[in-house]
C-alpha positions, -999 to +999 in steps of 0.1 A: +000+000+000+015+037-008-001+068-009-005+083-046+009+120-038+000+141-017-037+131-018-057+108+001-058+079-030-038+050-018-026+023-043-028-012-032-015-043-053-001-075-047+018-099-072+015-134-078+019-161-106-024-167-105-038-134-111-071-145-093-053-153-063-036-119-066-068-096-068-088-119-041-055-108-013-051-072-026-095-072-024-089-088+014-064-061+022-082-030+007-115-043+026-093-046+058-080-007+053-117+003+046-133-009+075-101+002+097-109+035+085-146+037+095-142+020+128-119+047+133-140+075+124-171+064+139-152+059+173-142+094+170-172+109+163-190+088+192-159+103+213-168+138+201-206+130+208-201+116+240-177+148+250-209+173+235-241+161+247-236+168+281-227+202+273-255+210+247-278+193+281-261+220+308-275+250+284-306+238+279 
């Protein structure tokens, strides 16, 4: 996996002598990455919830 320049594209391949077997662990791995990704940014939104509410209940 690298990151394509300074964007937020990443480029993730994986070589083998059986194609198929090539694009099923490059598919496993992008999945992995994906899901990594939102796990993390629902945990941090939960965080930020979880850090707001009872502030937007004090005002009200």
């Amino acid at each position: 996996m690298k990151r394509v320049g300074r964007t937020y594209v990443i480029e993730i391949g994986f070589t083998s002598t059986q194609a198929y077997k090539a694009a099923q662990i490059a598919n496993v791995y992008t999945q992995a990455h994906v899901d990594d990704q939102f796990s993390a940014n629902f945990d941090a939104t939960r965080r930020a919830s979880d850090w707001l509410l009872p502030r937007i209940q004090d005002c009200a």
